[in-house]
N, C-alpha and C positions, 0 to 999 in steps of 0.2 A: 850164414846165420851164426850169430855168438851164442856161446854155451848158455849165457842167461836168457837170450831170446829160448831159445829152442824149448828152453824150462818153462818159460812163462805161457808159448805157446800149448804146448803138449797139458801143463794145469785147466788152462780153459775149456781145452777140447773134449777132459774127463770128466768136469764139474757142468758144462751144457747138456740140456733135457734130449732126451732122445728123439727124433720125428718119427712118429708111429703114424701115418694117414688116415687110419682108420678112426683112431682116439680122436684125431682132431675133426672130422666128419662129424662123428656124433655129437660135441663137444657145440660147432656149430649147427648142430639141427636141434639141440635142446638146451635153449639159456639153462644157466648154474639155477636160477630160482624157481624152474618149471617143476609143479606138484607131479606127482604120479598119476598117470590116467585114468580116470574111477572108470570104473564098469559098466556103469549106462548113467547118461547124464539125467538128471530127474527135470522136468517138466515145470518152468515155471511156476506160479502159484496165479491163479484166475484173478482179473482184478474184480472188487466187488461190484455190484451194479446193481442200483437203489431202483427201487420201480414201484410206481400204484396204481394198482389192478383193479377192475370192477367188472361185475356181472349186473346185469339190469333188462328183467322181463319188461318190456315194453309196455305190452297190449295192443296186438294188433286195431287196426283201424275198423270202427264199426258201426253203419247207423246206429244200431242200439246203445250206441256208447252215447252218442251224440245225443237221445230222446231221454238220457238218463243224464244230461249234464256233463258227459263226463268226453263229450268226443275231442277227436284228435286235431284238427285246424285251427282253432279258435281257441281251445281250454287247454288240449295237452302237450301239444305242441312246443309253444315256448314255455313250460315248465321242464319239460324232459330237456330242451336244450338248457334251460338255467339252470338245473343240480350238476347235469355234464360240465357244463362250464365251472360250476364249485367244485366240481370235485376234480377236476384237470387231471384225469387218469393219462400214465402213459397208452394204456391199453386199455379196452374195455369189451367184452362181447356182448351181443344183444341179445334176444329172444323173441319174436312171434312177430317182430315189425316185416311190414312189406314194403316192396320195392319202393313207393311213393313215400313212408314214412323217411325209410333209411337215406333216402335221394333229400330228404329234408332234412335231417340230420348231416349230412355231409354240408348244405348249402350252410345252417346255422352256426355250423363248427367247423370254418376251411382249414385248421391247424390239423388235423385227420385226414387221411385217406385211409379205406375199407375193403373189405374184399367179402366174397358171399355170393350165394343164386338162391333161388326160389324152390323150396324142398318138393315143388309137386312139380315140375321139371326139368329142373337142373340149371334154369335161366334165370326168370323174374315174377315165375307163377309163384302161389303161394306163402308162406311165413318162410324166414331167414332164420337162419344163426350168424347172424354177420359179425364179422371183426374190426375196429377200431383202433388204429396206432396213429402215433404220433408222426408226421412224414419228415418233418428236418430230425428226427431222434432215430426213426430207423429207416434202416433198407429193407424190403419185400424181398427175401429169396426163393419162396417157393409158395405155394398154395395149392391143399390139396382139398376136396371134397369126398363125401361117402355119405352112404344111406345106411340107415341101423336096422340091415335086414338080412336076408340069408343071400341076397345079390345086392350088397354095396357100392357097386357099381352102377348100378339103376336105377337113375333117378325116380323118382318116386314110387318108389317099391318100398312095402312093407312085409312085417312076418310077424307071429308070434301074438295073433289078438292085438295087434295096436291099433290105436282108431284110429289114424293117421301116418301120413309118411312123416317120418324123423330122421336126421343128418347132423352130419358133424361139418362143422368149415375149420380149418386148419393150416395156420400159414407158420412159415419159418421166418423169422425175423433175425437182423442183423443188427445190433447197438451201435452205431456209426463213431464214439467218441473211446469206446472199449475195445468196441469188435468182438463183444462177446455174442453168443445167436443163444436164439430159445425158439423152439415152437410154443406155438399161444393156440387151444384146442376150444371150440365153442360148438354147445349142442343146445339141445330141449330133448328129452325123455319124453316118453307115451303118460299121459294122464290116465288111462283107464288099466291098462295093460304089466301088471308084477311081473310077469314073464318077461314082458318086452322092453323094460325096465331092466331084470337083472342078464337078456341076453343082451342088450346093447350093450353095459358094463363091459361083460365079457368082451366082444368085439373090439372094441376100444383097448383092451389090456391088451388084447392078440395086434391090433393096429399099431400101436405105438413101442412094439416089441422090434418093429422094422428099423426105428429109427436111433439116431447114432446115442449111443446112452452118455456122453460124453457132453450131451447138449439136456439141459433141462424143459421138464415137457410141464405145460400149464392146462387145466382143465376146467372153463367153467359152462355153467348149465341151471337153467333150472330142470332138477330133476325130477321133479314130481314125484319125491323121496323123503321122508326125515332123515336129517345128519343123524348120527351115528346107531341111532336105533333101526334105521332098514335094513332088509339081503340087499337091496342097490349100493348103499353108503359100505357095509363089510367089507362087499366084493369089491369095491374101488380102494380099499383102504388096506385089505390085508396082507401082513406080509407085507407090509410099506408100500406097496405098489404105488399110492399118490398116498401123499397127504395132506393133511385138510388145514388150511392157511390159520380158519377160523379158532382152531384150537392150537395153532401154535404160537397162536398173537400174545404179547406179554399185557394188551388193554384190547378188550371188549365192548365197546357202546353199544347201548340199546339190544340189547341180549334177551329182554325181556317181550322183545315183540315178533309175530311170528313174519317170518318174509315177506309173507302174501296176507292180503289181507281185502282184497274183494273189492276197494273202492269204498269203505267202510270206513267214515270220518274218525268215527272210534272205535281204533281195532283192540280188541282182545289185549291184556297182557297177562303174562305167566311168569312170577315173580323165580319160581322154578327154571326159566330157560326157554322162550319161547322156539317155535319148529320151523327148523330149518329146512329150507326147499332148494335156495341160492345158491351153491358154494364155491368155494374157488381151492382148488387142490393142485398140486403140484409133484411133480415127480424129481427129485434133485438129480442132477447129473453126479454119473457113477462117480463115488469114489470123494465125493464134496461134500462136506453139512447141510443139513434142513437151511433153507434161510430164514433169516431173524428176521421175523414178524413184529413188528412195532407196535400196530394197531388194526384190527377191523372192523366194521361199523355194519349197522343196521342201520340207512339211512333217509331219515324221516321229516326230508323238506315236504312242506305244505305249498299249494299254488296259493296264491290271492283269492281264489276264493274259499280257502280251507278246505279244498280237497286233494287228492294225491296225484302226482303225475302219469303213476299206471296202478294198475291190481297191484303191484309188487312190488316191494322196495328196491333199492339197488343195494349189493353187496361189496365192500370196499377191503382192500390189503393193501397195506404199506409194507414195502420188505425191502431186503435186500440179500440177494444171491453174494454165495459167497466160495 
C-alpha cells in the first residue's frame, strides 16, 4: 500500500461511527418519532346514543271496563296500539296489562319483541311489568325478574301491607350499531301501602347496586307516588342515586295535567304542576354526564270516541346518553 493509501485509509476508519449492538437494538425496537409511553392509556370516550323512552300504565283488561265503555277489544285496544305507533319509542315499559293484552300488543307492533311474566306467579298469571324494545336496534342479553318483598325471589310473594304482589322485570340490552348496553328496569308500586312503597325503593337501590356501574341503569314505574314531594320519589332520588328524566328535559308538554286521571274525559288541570305518578329516572353510568333530555311529554291522544286509551297517560323522554 502507498503512503497516501495507508493515509486515506487510516482517516476513514477514525471518522466511521462506532457499532455499539445494543444502541442499534433499541434504535430498532423504537422509530425516532415514538412518544413516551403514558401511564395508563385512558379509555375512549362512549359514543352518544339517542333513545325515546316511555312508561304507559295500561289498564288491565276488565269487564267493568267494557259495561263502562271503556273495555279493552273493541275500544282500547287499537288506541293503545295507535299512540305506541306515534310515539315509536325505542323502549317502553308497561303496567297492569295481562298476558292476553300484551300477546296483543306484540301482534299490533311486530317491530318489538318483550320480555315479562305474570307477578302472581312468575309465568302468565296475573298483571305484568313487561318490557318493549325495538328488535333490529337491539340485542336481549340478560333478563332478570324479582318481587318487591322480603323474598324476591318468590313469585308472588309480598310484604310490608301491600295489597298485592309487585315485581320488577329487568332486561340488559345491547345497542347493535354502538354496542353500547343499558339495563331498562320496569315496575308498579303498591297503591295502598307507604311502607311498601318506600321499602320497594330501597330494594331496588340495594338490586341495582350488583350491577356493573359502567352500564346506565333506566327505571320506570308507575309508582303510585308524587314526583318529587313523596318518601318514595326522595329515596329514589337522593344522593343522585336515579334521576328523574322529567326534570332534566330542557321542554315539558302538558305539565299541567295529572298522569292518571281515571278515564275522565275531562281531567283536572293544575296550572301549578299537575302529579306525577309516571316517571322515568335514570341512573348514569359511573363517571359520564346526566343525558340531555330534549323533551318529555304528558301524552294526551284521545280515541275516536273522545276517550282515553287507559286511566293513565303515557310518559315520554327523548334523550341522549352521553
Amino acid at each position: 500500500m502507498t503512503h497516501r493509501r495507508f493515509l486515506t485509509a487510516l482517516l476513514a476508519a477514525l471518522l466511521a461511527p462506532a457499532f455499539t449492538p445494543a444502541a442499534n437494538a433499541a434504535t430498532a425496537a423504537a422509530p425516532a418519532n415514538a412518544a413516551a409511553p403514558a401511564a395508563k392509556q385512558q379509555a375512549a370516550p362512549a359514543t352518544p346514543l339517542a333513545l325515546k323512552l316511555v312508561t304507559f300504565n295500561l289498564r288491565f283488561r276488565g269487564p267493568g271496563d267494557t259495561r263502562n265503555g271503556n273495555g279493552w277489544d273493541d275500544t282500547r285496544r287499537p288506541a293503545v296500539a295507535a299512540v305506541l305507533r306515534r310515539l315509536d319509542a325505542d323502549i317502553f315499559g308497561t303496567q297492569e296489562g295481562l298476558a292476553v293484552q300484551l300477546h296483543h300488543i306484540a301482534s299490533d307492533l311486530p317491530a318489538y319483541a318483550w320480555a315479562g311474566v305474570g307477578r302472581d306467579d312468575g309465568r302468565k298469571r296475573g298483571e305484568f311489568s313487561a318490557i318493549f324494545y325495538k328488535k333490529e336496534r337491539f340485542d336481549l342479553l340478560e333478563t332478570q325478574h324479582f318481587w318487591l318483598s322480603e323474598t324476591p325471589t318468590k313469585p308472588g310473594s309480598r310484604s310490608w301491607n301491600s295489597a298485592c304482589a309487585r315485581m320488577v322485570t329487568a332486561v340488559r340490552l345491547c345497542e347493535k350499531t354502538t354496542g353500547r348496553q343499558l339495563w331498562f328496569l320496569n315496575s308498579h308500586f303498591d297503591h295502598v301501602s307507604e311502607l311498601a312503597r318506600q321499602k320497594s325503593a330501597e330494594l331496588i337501590l340495594e338490586r341495582i347496586k350488583k350491577f356493573d356501574p359502567a352500564i346506565p341503569v333506566f327505571l320506570t314505574a308507575d309508582f303510585n307516588a308524587a314526583a318529587v314531594r313523596s318518601e318514595t320519589y326522595k329515596a329514589l332520588t337522593a344522593s343522585g342515586a336515579f334521576l328523574d328524566t322529567w326534570v332534566l328535559a330542557a321542554r315539558r308538554l302538558n305539565s299541567d295535567y295529572n298522569t292518571y286521571q281515571g278515564f275522565n274525559r275531562n281531567p283536572k288541570r293544575n296550572k301549578a304542576g299537575g302529579s306525577r305518578i309516571d316517571w322515568i329516572l335514570v341512573r348514569p353510568a359511573a363517571g359520564s354526564l346526566p343525558p340531555r333530555v330534549s323533551r318529555s311529554e304528558i301524552v294526551i291522544d284521545r280515541r275516536p270516541d273522545g276517550g282515553f286509551p287507559s286511566d293513565h297517560f303515557p310518559v315520554t323522554a327523548i334523550l341522549t346518553l352521553r
